[in-house]
C-alpha positions as CSV (number, residue, x, y, z in Angstrom):
1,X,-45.6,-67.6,62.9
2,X,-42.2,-66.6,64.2
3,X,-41.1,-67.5,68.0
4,X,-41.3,-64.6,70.5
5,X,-38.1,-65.1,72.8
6,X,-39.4,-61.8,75.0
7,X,-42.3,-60.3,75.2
8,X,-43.5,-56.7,76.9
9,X,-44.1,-52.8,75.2
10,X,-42.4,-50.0,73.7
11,X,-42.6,-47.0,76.0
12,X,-43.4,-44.3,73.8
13,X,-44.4,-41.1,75.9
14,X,-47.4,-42.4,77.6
15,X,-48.1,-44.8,75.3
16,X,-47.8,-48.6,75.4
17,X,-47.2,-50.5,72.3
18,X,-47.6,-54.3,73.0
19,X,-44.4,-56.2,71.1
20,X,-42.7,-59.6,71.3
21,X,-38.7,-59.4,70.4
22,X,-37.7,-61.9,67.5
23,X,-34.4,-62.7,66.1
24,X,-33.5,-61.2,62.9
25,X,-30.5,-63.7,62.6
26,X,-30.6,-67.0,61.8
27,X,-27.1,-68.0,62.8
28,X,-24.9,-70.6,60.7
29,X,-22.2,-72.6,60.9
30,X,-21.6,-76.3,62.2
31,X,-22.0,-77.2,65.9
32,X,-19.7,-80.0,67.0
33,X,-20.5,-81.8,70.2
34,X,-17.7,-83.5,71.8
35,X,-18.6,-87.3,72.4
36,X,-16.8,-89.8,74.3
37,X,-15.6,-92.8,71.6
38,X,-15.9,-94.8,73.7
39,X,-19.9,-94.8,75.1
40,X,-20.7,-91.9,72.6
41,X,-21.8,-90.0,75.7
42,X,-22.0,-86.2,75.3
43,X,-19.0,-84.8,76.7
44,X,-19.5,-81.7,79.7
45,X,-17.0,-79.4,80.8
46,X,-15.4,-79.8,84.7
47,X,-15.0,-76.7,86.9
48,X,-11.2,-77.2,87.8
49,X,-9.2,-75.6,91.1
50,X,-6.5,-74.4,88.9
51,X,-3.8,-74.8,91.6
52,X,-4.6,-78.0,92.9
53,X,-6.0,-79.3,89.4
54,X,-8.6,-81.0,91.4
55,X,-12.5,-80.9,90.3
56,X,-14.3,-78.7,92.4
57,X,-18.1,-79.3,93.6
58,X,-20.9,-76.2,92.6
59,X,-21.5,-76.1,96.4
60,X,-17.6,-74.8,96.9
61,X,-18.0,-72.0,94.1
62,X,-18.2,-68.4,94.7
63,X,-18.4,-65.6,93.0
64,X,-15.4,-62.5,92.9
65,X,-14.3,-59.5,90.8
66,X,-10.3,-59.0,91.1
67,X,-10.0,-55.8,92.5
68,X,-6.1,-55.6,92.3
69,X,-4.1,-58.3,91.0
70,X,-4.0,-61.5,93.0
71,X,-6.8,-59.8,95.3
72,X,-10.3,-60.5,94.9
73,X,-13.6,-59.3,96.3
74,X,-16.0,-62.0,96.9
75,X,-20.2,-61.1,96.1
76,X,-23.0,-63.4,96.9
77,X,-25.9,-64.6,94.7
78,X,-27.8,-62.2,96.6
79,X,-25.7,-59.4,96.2
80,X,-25.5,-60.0,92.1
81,X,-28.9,-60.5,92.2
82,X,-29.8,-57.3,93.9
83,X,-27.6,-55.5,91.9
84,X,-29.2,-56.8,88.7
85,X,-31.6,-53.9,86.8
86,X,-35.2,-54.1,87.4
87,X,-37.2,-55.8,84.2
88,X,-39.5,-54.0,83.4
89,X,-40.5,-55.7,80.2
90,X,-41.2,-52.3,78.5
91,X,-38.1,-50.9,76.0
92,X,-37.9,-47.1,77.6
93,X,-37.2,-44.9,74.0
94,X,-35.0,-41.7,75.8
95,X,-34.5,-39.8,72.7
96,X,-34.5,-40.1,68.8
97,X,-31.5,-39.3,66.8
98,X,-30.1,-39.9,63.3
99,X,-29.3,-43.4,62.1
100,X,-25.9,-42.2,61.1
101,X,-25.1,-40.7,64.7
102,X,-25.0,-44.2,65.2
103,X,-21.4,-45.2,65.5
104,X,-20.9,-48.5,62.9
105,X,-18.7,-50.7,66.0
106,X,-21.4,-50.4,68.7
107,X,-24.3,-52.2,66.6
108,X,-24.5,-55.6,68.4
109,X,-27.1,-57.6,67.2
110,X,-30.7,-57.1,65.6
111,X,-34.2,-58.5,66.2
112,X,-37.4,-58.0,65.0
113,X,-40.5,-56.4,66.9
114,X,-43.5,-58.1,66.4
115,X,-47.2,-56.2,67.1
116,X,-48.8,-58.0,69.7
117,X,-53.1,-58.5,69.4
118,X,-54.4,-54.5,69.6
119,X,-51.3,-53.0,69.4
120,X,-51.2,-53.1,65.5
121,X,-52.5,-49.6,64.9
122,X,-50.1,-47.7,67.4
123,X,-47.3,-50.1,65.9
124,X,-47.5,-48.8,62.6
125,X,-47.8,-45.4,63.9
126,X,-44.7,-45.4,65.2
127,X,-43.1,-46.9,62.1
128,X,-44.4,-44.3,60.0
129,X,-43.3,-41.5,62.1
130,X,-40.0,-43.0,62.3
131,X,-40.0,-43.0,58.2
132,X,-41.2,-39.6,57.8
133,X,-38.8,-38.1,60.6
134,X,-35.9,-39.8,59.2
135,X,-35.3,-40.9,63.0
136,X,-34.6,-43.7,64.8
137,X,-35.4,-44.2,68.1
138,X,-33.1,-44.7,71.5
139,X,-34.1,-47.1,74.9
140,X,-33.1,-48.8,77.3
141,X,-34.3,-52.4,77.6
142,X,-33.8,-54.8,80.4
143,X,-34.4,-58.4,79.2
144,X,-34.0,-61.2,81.6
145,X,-31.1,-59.6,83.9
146,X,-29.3,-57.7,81.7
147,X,-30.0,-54.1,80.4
148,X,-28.9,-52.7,77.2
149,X,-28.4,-49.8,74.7
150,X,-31.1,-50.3,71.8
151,X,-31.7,-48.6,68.7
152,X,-35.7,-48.9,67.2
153,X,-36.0,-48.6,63.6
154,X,-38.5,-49.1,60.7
155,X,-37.7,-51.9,58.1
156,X,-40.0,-52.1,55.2
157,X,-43.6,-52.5,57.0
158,X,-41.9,-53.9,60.2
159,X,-39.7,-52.3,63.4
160,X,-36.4,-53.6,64.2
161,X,-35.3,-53.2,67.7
162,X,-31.1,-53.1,67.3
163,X,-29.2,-54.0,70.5
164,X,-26.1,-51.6,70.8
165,X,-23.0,-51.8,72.9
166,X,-22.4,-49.4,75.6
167,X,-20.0,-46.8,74.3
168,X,-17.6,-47.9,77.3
169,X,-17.3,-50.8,75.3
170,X,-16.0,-50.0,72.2
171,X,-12.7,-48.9,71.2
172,X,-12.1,-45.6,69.7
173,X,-8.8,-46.2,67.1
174,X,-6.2,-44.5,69.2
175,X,-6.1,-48.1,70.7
176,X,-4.1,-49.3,67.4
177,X,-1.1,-46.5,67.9
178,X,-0.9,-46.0,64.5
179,X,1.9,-44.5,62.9
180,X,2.8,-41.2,60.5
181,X,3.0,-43.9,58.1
182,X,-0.5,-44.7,58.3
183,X,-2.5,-41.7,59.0
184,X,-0.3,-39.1,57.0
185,X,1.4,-40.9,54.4
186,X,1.9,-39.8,50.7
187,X,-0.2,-41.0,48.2
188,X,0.3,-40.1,44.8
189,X,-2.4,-39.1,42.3
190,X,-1.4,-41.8,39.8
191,X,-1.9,-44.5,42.5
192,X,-5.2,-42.7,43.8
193,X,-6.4,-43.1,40.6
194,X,-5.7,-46.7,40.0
195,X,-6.9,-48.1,43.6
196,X,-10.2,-46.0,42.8
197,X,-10.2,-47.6,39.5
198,X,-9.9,-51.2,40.3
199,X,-12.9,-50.2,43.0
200,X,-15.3,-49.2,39.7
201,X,-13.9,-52.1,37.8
202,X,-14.9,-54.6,41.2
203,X,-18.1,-52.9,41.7
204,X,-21.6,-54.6,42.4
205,X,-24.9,-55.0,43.6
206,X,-25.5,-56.3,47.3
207,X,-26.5,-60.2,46.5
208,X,-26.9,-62.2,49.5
209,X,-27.3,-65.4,47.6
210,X,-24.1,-65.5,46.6
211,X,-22.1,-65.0,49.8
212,X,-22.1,-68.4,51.2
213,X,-20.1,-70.1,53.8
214,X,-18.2,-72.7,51.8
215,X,-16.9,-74.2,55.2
216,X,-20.0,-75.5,56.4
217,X,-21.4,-76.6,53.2
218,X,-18.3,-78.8,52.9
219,X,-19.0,-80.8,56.3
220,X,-22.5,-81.2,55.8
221,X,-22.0,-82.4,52.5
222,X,-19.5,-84.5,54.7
223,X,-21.9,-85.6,57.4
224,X,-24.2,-86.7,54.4
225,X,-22.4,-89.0,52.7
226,X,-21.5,-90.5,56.0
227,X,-24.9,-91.0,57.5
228,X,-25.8,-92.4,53.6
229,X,-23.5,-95.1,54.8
230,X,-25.1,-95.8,58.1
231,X,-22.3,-94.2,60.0
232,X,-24.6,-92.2,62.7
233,X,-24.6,-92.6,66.5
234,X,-27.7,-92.0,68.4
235,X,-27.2,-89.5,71.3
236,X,-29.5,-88.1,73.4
237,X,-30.8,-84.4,74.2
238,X,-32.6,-82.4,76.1
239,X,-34.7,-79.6,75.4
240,X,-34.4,-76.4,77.2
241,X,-37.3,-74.6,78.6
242,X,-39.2,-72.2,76.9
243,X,-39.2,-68.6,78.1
244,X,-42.9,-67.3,79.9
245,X,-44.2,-64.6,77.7
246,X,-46.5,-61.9,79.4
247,X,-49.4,-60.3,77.6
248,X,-49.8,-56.2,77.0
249,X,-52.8,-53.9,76.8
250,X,-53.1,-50.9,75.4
251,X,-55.4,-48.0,76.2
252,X,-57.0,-44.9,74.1
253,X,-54.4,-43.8,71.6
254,X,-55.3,-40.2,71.0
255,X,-55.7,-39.1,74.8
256,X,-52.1,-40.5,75.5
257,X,-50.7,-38.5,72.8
258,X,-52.0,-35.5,73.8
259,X,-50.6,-36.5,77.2
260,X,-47.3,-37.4,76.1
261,X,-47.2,-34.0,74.1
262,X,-47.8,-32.1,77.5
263,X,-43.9,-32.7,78.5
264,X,-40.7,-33.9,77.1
265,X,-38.9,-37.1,78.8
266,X,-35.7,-36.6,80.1
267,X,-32.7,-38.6,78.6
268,X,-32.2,-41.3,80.6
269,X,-36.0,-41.9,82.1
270,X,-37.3,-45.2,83.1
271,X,-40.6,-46.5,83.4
272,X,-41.8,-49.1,86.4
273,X,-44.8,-49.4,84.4
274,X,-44.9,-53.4,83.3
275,X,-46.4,-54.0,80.0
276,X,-50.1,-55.6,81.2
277,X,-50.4,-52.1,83.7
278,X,-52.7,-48.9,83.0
279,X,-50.0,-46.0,81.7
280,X,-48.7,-44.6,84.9
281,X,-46.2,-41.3,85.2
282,X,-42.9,-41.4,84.8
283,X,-40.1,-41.8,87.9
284,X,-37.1,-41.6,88.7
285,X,-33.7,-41.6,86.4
286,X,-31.9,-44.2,84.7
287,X,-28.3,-44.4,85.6
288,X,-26.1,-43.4,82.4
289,X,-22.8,-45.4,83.9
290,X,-24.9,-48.8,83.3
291,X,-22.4,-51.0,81.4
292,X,-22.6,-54.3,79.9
293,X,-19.6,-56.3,79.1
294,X,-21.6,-59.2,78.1
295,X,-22.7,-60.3,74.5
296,X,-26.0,-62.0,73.7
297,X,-26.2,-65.2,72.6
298,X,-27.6,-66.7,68.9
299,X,-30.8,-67.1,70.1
300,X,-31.5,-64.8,72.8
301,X,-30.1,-62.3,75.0
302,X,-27.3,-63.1,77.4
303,X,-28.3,-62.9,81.1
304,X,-25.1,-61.6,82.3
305,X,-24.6,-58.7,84.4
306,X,-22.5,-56.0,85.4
307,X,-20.4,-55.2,88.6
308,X,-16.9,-54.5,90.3
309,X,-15.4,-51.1,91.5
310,X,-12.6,-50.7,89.3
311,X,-13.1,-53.7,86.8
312,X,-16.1,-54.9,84.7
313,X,-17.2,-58.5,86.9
314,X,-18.1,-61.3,84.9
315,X,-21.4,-63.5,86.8
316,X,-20.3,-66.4,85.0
């Protein structure tokens, strides 16, 4: 049974569909540690007054956003905190547009919805109106600290939930200043004609199998024939702490459709209503100037926040 890193409910007009998010990646590549030759002691990093190049104590750390350059407004934990978006473990859907409105640079990362116990029915529901509308479906989810742009969609018998980045966040292509040269230039028909036919001659099917990083399996085939020769250091780790998952509950199906179908949901909504409460009436509007200039992790979703007045603040 796969791992559920978060666990809450799709907001879908009045209805609660109990979900746990799961990674649809399983990230690759090697991880080297640095280790002290000398002890084989794992290596940290030091927090380093970079004027003095002195180490500087946790308890003399504070947090700022530059505000002009060389000048810098200084927040408490407090402050970030409070300015942190409510979790409401629920993913808020807004609106439901077509996958192709979907601009290709602000997909982030995927994950996998999972149906929690009595949500199965209302999951698949859902999915299949998803399928037959051709749609896929816009929130707002708030997962740990940080809230996101996310994209639902059906894949095969499942729903994916896709995190997206804010549009603030991606470049449009005037940012490359291209030249004439570039977006006008002169192509003939004889060299049309050859580029489109060395595409046909390249031409395949999508095979995963065969796209492998060589890189990796290099060291590993590295690391083996080392530790065949007894050349392995012991080192010790510890584990993180799992994340508390919450339970959901869903009520009568039919009656909250025919509720949800009374009125339309404002782009932008949000929902108070946590995933183990009795469907409650919507309030209040989400903020459309939230921005997120952090990226989630390989395993989960970064915790990282938003702030500053003229410049995106970084909590780390």
């Amino acid at each position: 049974m796969a791992r559920a890193i978060w666990k809450g409910a799709i907001s879908f007009g009045l209805v609660h569909i109990p979900v746990g998010l799961v990674s649809a990646a399983s990230p690759q590549g090697v991880d080297f540690s640095w280790l002290d030759k000398r002890s084989m002691d794992p290596v940290g990093y030091k927090r380093i007054n970079k004027a003095t190049g002195k180490e500087v104590t946790s308890e003399d750390i504070v947090k700022g956003v530059q505000y002009e350059k060389g000048r810098y407004v200084v927040l408490s934990e407090e402050e970030i905190r409070d300015a942190h978006p409510r979790a409401t473990q629920t993913i808020d859907i807004f609106a439901f547009v077509d996958a192709d409105d979907i601009p290709l640079p602000n997909i982030e990362k995927p994950y996998f919805l999972s149906p929690e116990r009595r949500g199965e029915k209302v999951y698949a529901l859902l999915r299949e109106t998803l399928v037959q509308t051709g749609k896929v479906a816009l929130a707002y989810v708030v997962v740990r600290t940080r809230q996101q742009l996310a994209a639902l969609m059906p894949m095969d018998g499942a729903l994916m939930l896709v995190m997206l980045r804010w549009p603030a966040e991606v470049r449009g292509v005037e940012y490359l200043e291209l030249t004439d040269a570039v977006t006008d230039a002169r192509l003939s028909k004889q060299e049309l004609d050859m580029a489109k036919r060395l595409v046909e001659d390249m031409a395949s099917e999508w095979n995963p199998k065969e796209y492998v990083d060589t890189f990796e399996e290099q060291i590993m085939d590295l690391v083996e024939e080392k530790a065949s020769k007894g050349e392995i250091e012991s080192v010790d780790h510890e584990d993180a702490p799992a994340e508390q998952a919450r339970p959901s509950n869903v009520t009568d199906l039919t009656e909250l459709l025919k509720r949800s179908l009374g009125g339309k949901a404002k782009p932008g909504a949000s929902r108070s209503t946590k995933a183990d409460d009795k469907p409650a009436a919507k309030s209040g509007s989400r903020s459309s100037r939230s921005k997120s200039g952090a990226r989630a992790s390989d395993d989960k979703p970064d915790s990282k926040g938003t702030g500053g007045s003229r410049k995106k603040a970084s909590n780390g």
